[in-house]
N, C-alpha and C positions, 0 to 999 in steps of 0.2 A: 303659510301660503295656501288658497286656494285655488284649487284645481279645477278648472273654467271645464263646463261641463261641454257635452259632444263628445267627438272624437280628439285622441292624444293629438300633440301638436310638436310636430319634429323639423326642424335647420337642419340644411344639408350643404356643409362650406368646402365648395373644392374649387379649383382654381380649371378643371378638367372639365367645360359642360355636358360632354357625353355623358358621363361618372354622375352626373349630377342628373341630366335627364333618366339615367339607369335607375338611379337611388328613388327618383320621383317616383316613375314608374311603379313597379315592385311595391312599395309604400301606399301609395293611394289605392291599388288594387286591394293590398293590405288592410284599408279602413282605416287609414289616418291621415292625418291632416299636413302636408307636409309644403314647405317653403326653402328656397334657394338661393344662395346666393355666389357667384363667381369672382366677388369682389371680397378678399378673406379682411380689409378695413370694415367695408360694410355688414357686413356680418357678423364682426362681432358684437358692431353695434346692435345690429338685430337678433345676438343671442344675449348682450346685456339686458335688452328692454324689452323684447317682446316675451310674449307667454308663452313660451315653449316649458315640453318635460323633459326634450331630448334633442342633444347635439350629436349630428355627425359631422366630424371635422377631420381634416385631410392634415396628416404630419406637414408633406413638404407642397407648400406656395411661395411664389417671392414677392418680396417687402415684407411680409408680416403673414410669417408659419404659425403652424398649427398650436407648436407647445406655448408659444407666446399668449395664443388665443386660451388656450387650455387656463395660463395663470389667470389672466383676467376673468374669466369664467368663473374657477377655484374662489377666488376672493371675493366676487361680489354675487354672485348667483349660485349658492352652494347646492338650493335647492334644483338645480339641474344636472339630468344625467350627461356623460358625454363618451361618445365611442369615436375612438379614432381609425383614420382608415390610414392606411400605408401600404408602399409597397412592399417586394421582398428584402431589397435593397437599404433600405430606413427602419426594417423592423425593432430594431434595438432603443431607438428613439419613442417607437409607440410602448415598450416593454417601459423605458423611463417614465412616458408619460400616464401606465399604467398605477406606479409607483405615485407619481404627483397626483393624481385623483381620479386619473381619467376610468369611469367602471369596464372598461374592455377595448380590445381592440380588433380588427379587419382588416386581412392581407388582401391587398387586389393581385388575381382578380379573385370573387369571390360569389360564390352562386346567389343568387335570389332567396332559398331557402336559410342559407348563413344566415343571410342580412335581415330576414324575415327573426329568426329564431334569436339573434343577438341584439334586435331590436325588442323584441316582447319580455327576454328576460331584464333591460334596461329600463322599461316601465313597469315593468314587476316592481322591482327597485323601489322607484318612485312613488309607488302603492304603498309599498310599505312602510317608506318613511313618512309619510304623509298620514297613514291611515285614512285615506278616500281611496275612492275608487274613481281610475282614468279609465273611457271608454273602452273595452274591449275592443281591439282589431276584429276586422269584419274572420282573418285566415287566420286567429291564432285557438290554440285547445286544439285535441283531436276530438271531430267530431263524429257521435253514434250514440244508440240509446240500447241497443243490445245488449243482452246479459254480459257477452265478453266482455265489450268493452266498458259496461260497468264494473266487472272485478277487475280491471285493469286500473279505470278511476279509482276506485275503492283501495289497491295495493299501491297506488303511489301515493296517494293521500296517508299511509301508513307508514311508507320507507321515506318519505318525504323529511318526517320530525326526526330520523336517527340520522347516524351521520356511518351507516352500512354502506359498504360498497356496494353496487349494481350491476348487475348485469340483461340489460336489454337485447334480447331475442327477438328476431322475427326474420319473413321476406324483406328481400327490396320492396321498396315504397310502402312499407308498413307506418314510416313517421316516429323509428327509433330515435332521431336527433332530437323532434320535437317531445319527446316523453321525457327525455334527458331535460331539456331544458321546463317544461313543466315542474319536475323535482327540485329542481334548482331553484323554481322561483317560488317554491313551498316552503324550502329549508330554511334552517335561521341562517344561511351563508346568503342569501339570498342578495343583503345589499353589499357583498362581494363580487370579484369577477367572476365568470365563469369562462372557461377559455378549452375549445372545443380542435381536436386535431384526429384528421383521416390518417390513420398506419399503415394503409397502401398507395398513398400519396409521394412516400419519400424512401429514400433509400433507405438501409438499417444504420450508415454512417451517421446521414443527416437526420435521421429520425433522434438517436442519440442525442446529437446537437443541439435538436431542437426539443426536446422534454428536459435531458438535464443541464443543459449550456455548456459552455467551453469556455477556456480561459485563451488571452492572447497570445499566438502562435503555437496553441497544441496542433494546430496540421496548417497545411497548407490552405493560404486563403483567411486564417482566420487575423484578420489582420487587428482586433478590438476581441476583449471578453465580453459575451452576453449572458443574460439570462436567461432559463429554459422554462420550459412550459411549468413545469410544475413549481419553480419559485413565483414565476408570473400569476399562477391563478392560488396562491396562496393565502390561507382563510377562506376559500372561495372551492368551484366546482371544476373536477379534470373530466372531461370528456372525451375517450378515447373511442373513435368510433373504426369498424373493421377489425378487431383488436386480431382478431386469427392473422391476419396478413403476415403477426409481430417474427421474425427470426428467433431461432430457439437462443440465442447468445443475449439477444435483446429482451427476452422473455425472463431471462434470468437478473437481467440487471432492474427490471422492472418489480420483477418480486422483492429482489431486496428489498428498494425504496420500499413497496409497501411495507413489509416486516419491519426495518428499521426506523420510518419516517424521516430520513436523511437523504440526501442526495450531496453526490461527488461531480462538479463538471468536467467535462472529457477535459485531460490534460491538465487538473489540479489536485489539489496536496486536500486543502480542506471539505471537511462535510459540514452540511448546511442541514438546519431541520426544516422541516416543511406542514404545513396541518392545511391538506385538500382531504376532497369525499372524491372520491373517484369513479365512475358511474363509464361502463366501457359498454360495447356493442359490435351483435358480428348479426350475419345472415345465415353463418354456419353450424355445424353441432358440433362443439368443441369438445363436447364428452364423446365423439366417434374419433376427432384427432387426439384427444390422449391414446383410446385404443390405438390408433395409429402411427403413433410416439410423432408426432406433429408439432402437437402442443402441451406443456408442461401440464402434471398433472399438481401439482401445488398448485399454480398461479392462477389454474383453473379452480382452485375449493377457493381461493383467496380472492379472487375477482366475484365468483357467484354464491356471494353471500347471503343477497336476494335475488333472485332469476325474477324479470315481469318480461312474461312474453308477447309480443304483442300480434292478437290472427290476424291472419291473411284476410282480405274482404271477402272471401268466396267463404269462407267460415262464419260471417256474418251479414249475409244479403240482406238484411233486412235494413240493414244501415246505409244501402246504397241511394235510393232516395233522399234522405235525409242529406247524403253528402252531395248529390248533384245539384237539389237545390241551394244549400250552403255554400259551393264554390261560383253560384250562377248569379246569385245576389253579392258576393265577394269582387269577382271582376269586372261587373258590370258596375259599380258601384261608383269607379270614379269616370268611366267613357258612356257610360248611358249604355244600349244595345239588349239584345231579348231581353224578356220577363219572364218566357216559361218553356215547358217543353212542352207537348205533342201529346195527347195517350200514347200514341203508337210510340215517337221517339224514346218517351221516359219509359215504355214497355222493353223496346229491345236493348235500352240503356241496362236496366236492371236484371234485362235477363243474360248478360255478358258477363264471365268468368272474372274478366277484369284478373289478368295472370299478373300485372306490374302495380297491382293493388291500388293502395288512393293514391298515390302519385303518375299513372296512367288516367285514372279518373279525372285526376284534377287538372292534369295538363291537356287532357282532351276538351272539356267542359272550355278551359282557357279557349284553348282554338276555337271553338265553335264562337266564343262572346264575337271575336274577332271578325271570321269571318261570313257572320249571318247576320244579314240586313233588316229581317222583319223581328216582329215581338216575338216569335214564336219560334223553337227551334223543331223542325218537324223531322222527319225518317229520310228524308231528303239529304238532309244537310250533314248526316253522320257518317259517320266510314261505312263504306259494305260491306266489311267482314265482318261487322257488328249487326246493321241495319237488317242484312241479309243472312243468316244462318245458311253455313257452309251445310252441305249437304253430308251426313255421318259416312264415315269409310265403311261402317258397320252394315250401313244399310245396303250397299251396295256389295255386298258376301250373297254367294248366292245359294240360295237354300235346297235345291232338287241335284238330282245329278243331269235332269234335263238343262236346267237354266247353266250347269258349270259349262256340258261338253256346248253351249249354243255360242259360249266367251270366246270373243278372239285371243289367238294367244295370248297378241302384245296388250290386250287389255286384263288378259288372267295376271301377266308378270308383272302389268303395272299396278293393279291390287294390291298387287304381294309386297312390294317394294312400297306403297303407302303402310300397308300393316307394317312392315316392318318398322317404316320409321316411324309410326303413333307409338308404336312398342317401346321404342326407344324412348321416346320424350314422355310417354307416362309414368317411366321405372325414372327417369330423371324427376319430373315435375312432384313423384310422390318419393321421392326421397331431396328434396330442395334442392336438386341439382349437383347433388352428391357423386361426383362418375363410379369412387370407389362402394358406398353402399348401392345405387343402383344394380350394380353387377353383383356383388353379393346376392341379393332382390332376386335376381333375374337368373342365377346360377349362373351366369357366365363368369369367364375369367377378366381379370379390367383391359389387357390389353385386346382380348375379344372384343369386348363391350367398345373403346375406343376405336375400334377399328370398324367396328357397325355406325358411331358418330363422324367419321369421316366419309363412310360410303355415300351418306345424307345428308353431311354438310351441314351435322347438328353442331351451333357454336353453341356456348356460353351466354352469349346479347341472345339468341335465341328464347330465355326463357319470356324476354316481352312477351313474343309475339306468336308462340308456338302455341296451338291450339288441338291437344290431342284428340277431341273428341268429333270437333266438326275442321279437322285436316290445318292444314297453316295457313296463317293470314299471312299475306302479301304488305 
């Protein structure tokens, strides 16, 4: 088969037009070429005959479902990927139709970044069976040219060809899913699934449930036996992402599996073997919760076989340029809208700390494509806590005992209570939001420390948008 040059070309058959305008969406922003259809007869036809790389197909439509769609695909169009979407309720049927060919599947609902990330390792795929190369997505790779994220490139281009566990470090909005899934479509598993699950998404019962399956009526509810994540992405790639969330009881049944390659479903008799690459991810230091008997300290040498960590953007400014015009020509790409930024704009763009990293970046950049009407995105059109530098707490300390005794009280106590709370979110922001090493940091005691983040009404969601150095953005 050859693979029609341009951009990839992706079906999107759901019987939901909303689900279907979403998939469009998200996709053409993406740099790909995508088509629809609501009618699941018509569409098949249109995924038998037209030039597509990639199906996304919906389990449950009536007259004629997805797995139906899926065989005729199988038989006659081998050379096509296909992902199925489902809900929670049907998932059992996407794990069958995982088993019948389909390379992966998609619980609704399911973010923009999933669908992005399970879309690009599904023409990975097709790359590789093909040996051609299908257009690159306009939002797929992390992009930067800095040293870091050269030895970043450089160490997964390395753990890519083994079949070593991972463990991916970073901030939020670092783009730990998307490095995972990069690995994956390096590795020789590559024209396997790769099947990707949040560990602070689900209880520890269902988390259970849902990595090693369950057999019919081990609990309530389970009214059918399913298969679990890690038979599902079998031969293929386990992506556990958050893994600190995991319960110490769940952490234990986890390690087994690794150590033994076997897995038990809750409420049966036999073990099953299994051969995934496992590649997990957290935001936290999980070498500070072993110190703090948190998290196992086996599971932790066993998962961080290879650590690739990935910095924070403020560790590598030099790449932020680079990425605002990458996501400007990304979203503008299927609605038309600006071409460029400002000097001034792209100056206080790059001169911003950017605490929620490229995915702050990138969903701001979005906004702007959105809502700016000329070719130009100028200083105008950007936030003002960015546009405008907040004025430093710092500078405003006053340096004579003239300038102190000239302060009015309530402006002396309201200094105080700003230092106080920059103090607070600096010992957080430089320890990643750690409350217990913070206080460590800071000598305080933690429930000291906690009770100085309640005075200030310092949450957690706060590290968006807490700016210690020029006060907090609004």
């Amino acid at each position: 088969m050859a693979i029609a040059a341009g951009p990839a070309r992706v079906l999107v058959i759901d019987d939901e037009e909303v689900n279907l305008y979403s998939c469009r969406l998200i996709l053409e922003k993406h740099g790909l070429a995508v088509d629809t259809d609501v009618d699941p007869f018509a569409g098949r036809e249109r995924a038998l005959s037209g030039n597509y790389q990639l199906i996304l197909l919906d389990v449950c439509m009536p007259d004629l479902g997805g797995m139906e769609i899926l065989r005729d695909v199988r038989e006659r169009r081998s050379d096509l990927a296909v992902i199925m979407i489902t809900g929670y309720g049907s998932i059992d049927s996407a794990v069958r139709a995982v088993k019948l060919g389909a390379f992966d599947y998609l619980t609704k609902p399911f973010t923009p970044s999933e669908l992005r990330a399970r879309v690009d390792a599904a023409l990975a795929a097709v790359r590789a069976r093909w040996g051609e190369e299908v257009a690159r997505p306009a939002g797929r790779g992390m992009v930067g040219g800095s040293e870091a994220m050269r030895q970043v490139h450089d160490l997964i281009a390395r753990v890519a060809t083994s079949d070593a566990n991972v463990l991916i470090t970073g901030e939020s909005g670092t783009g730990k899913e998307l490095a995972a899934m990069e690995i994956h479509s390096a590795s020789r598993r590559r024209n396997c699934p790769v099947v990707s699950l949040d560990c602070s998404a689900l209880a520890p019962g269902l988390f259970e449930s849902e990595l090693f399956g369950h057999v019919k009526g081990s609990f309530t509810g389970a009214i059918a036996s399913k298969p679990g994540l890690f038979e599902v992405a079998n031969h293929g790639t386990l992506f556990l992402d958050e893994v600190a969330s995991l319960s110490m009881e769940t952490q234990g049944k986890l390690l087994r599996v690794l150590e033994t390659r076997e897995i038990k479903p809750v409420g049966g008799v036999d073990v099953r073997p299994i051969d995934i690459r496992l590649i997990a991810a957290t935001n936290r230091d999980l070498s500070e919760m072993v110190k703090e008997h948190t998290f196992r300290e086996d599971l932790y040498y066993r998962l961080n076989v290879v650590p690739v960590r990935l910095p924070p953007l403020r560790e590598r400014p030099s790449d932020i340029t680079q990425l605002l015009h990458h996501f400007l020509e990304s979203y503008r790409g299927a609605t038309g809208g600006p071409r460029r930024f400002s000097p001034e704009a792209e100056a206080a763009l790059t001169r911003h700390s950017w605490p929620g990293n490229v995915r702050e970046l990138r969903n701001l950049v979005e906004r702007l494509v959105v809502i700016t009407d000329d070719e130009t995105i100028r200083l105008e059109h950007i936030p003002e806590y960015i546009a405008v530098p907040q004025a430093s707490v710092a500078s405003r300390i006053p340096c004579t005992n003239e300038e102190l005794k000239a302060m009015k009280r309530n402006e002396r106590e309201r200094l105080c209570h700003e230092l106080e709370r920059v103090f607070a979110i600096e010992a957080l922001r430089r320890n990643d939001w750690n409350v217990s090493r913070a206080a460590r940091q800071t000598g305080m005691l933690r429930p000291n420390f906690h009770a100085l983040m309640r005075r200030y009404r310092i949450r957690a969601d706060e590290r968006l948008t807490a700016d210690p150095i020029g006060g907090v953005n609004d």
